[in-house]
C-alpha positions, 0 to 999 in steps of 0.5 A: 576325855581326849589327849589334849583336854588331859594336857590342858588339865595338866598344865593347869595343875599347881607343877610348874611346867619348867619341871619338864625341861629337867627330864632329859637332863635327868636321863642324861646325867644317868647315863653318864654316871653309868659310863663313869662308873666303868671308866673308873672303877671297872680298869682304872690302870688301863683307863689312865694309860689310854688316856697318857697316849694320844694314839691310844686315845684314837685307837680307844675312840675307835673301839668305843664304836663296838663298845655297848656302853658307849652306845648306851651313851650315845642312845641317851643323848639322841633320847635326851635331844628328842625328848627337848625337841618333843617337850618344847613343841608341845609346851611352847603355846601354852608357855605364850598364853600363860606370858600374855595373861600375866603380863598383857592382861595385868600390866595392860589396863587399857586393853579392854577399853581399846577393844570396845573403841575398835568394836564400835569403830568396826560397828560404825564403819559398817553403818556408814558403810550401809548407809552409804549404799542405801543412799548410793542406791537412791541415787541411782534410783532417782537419777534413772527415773529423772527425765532430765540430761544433768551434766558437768562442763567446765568453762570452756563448755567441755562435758566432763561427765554425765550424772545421769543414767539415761542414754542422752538425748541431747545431740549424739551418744553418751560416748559422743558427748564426753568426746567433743568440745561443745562446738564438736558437740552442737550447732554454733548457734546453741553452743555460744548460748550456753557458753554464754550462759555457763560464763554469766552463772560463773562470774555471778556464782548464780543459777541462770537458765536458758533456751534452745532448740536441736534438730534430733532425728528430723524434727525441733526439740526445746530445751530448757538449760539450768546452769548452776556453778559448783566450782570456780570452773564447773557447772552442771547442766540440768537440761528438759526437754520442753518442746510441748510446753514450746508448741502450745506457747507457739500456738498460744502467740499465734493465737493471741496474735491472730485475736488481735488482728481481729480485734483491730480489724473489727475496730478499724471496720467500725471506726471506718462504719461509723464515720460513714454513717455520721457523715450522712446522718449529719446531713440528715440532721441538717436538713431537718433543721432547715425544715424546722425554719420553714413554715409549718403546722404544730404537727409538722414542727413535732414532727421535724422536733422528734427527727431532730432529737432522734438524730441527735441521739443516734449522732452521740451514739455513733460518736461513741462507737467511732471513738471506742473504735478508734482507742481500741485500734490504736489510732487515736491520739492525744494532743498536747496544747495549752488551755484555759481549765475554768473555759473548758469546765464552764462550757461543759456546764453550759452545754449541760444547764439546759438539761439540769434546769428541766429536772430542777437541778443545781449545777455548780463547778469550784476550782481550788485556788492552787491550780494552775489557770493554764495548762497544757494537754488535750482539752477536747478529750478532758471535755469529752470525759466531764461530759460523759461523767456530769451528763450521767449524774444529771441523768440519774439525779431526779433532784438535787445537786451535781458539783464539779470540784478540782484539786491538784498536786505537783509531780516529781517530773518537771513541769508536770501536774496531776489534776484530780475531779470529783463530779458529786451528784445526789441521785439514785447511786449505784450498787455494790454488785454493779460497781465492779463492772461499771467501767466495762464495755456496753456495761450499765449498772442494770439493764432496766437503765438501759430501757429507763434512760438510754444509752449504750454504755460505752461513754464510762468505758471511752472515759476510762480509756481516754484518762489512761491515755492522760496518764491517769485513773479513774474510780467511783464510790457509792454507798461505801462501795468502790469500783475502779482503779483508785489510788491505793492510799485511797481512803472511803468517804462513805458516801451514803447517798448518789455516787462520786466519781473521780478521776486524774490525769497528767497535764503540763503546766507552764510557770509563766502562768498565775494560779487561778 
């Protein structure tokens, strides 16, 4: 066992340890007893003259330096000083521990309840610690792998800083950046851009993006710019670079630019075509119909009356080319004038008898009583659509009836009126998969029409576009199906048998007029 486990066992026996402190005063007290005893009792005579003479006493002080005894003394005070010395150095710490364990520890209950607070404070300082340096480190993580440029600017424009990882590839180095005001650091032109921008995101505290384009080393680089406000007088600046998104747009404008010039070259050459045709075709016809008042045998007037309704069925196709030519292209208007709805209905009845007498069918019109008699738009036009719209249902109805009916409503916008037709017929319908494609170009609803009945399929498709011109819609409903473009309060009839088609347009009305 070593010295110092002997010491701790020693102190920890039952002796007090203030004992100790009595040994050098112990072996000091002997040896003045000692010194005492020959003062006293050696040469009592001789001690009490020395002491009567003050010279004696300093010719006995300095005797006393040889005297052994004196010497003896002297020895034990620097003994004694020592050993105090000694004692006080060794039992000093435990004298402290022995303090604090029965003043600290009992008198101090909340001790041990503040040292687990400061345990679990150190424990969650080391925790935030570790997750902040987790989170640290997907930061940088996530700002080195973004390949966008995110910057700081204040109101001015100024970049304040840099968020990103990656050199910049905006205009300059980092270095030159942060160095520069923005009209330092890029073109006048993009600069008032993006102050623009950074002063609209801080007056309305919103996200508001932008566009540009750099000169960067020779060749056009896009940017797209999001500019988010985190202050009063701050914002950050998340910057892409999208000049391949940018080029296939370029390209694509291009392309749609030039599709269009070709669509409007090729409508404007057949427009240009078919009024060159019609015009000697209606020679044709007109010859032919001169013939026809001349005298003939029964074999040339059958002949004169196939040129004749040949011609009229090249004409009507003609006449539908020039005129989808001519809405395509955009060179047909709508006119504006006022005109008579019961006239224009009745004439388009008139012109239609003939054909719905031979198969036997009942052509009828109603007008309701609030509509207008008079209104204001393009008669030829609203013509052009009853005839398309009835000559089909008298085409495709083998028997049975064909009705036009007409309601209308108010609008919202003075003297405005909406007009809303319904042409009813009882023939063979049309199909739900043909519905859908009804009103499309050169679409009919089977191509076993087109070789039954005739016809190019564009009058349902110059229909559609004209009443669009007229501020209207169109839409069909047959056999509980319905194509088009209805109104979306719309609600089926459930039609079960033929087809009806509506349609609506905007005319002007003048309120001088009477109803019908």
């Amino acid at each position: 066992m070593s010295s110092q486990d002997l010491t701790k066992r020693f102190f920890a026996s039952k002796i007090s340890i203030y004992w100790l402190l009595l040994i050098p005063f112990v072996w000091q007290l002997i040896g003045l007893l000692i010194v005492s005893s020959y003062l006293f009792f050696g040469n009592n005579e001789e001690a009490a003259k020395l002491l009567q003479n003050s010279n004696s006493l300093n010719n006995l002080l300095n005797n006393s330096l040889n005297n052994p005894i004196v010497l003896l003394l002297g020895l034990n005070l620097l003994i004694s000083a020592g050993l105090i010395f000694v004692i006080v150095k060794i039992i000093r710490p435990y004298l402290q521990l022995n303090t604090a364990k029965k003043t600290s520890l009992p008198d101090c209950p909340t001790l041990p309840h503040n040292l687990e607070n400061r345990q679990k404070i150190e424990d969650d300082l080391r925790d935030s610690q570790a997750k902040l340096k987790e989170a640290y480190m997907e930061q940088s993580t996530l700002l080195s792998a973004m390949t966008d440029v995110v910057l700081v600017r204040n109101a001015e424009g100024r970049c304040l800083k840099i968020a990103t990882t990656k050199n910049v590839n905006l205009k300059g180095t980092r270095e030159q950046v942060l160095s520069k005001s923005i009209y330092e650091e890029l073109p006048e032109s993009v600069a008032n851009i993006l102050l623009r921008t950074i002063q609209k995101a801080l007056a309305s505290k919103q996200i508001i993006n932008c566009d540009y384009s750099l000169d960067i080393d020779g060749r056009e680089v896009w940017f797209a710019s999001n500019i988010s406000p985190i202050s009063d007088d701050t914002v950050i600046q998340i910057s892409r670079d999208i000049t391949e998104r940018k080029r296939s747009e370029i390209a694509l404008a291009k392309a749609k630019e030039a599709a269009e010039a070709a669509t409007k070259a090729k409508s404007e050459f057949l427009a240009n075509m078919s009024h060159e045709i019609r015009t000697p075709m209606n020679g044709v016809l007109v010859m032919a119909q001169l013939l026809a008042t001349t005298e003939l045998t029964e074999e040339q007037e059958e002949f004169v009356q196939t040129i004749l309704e040949s011609g009229d069925v090249l004409l009507t196709i003609i006449n539908d080319i020039l005129d989808f030519s001519k809405i395509e292209s955009g060179m047909l208007k709508i006119e504006k004038r006022a005109y008579i709805l019961e006239e224009i209905i009745s004439s388009v009845n008139s012109l239609l008898r003939g054909q719905a007498r031979d198969k036997g069918i009942d052509l009828q019109h109603t007008i309701h009583p609030d509509v207008p008699c008079q209104v204001i738009g393009d008669s030829s036009r609203l013509r052009q659509i009853l005839i398309n719209i009835v000559g089909n249902a008298i085409k495709f109805t083998p028997q049975g009836n064909v009705s036009v009916t007409v309601n209308g409503s108010s609008l919202p916008e003075n003297d405005q009126y909406a007009l809303q037709f319904a042409v009813t017929d009882s023939g063979i319908g049309i199909t739900g998969e043909h519905i859908v494609s009804l009103f499309q170009a050169f679409t009919q609803a089977d191509t076993s029409i087109s070789r039954r009945y005739g016809g190019t399929g564009l009058g349902l498709a110059i229909s559609k576009r004209l009443v669009g011109l007229m501020g209207g819609t169109i839409w069909v409903e047959s056999f509980g199906k319905v194509g088009g473009d209805p109104p979306v309060n719309w609600k089926s009839s459930l039609v079960t048998q033929g087809a009806t088609f509506y349609f609506v347009i905007h005319v002007g009305i003048d309120s001088q007029i009477g109803q019908c």
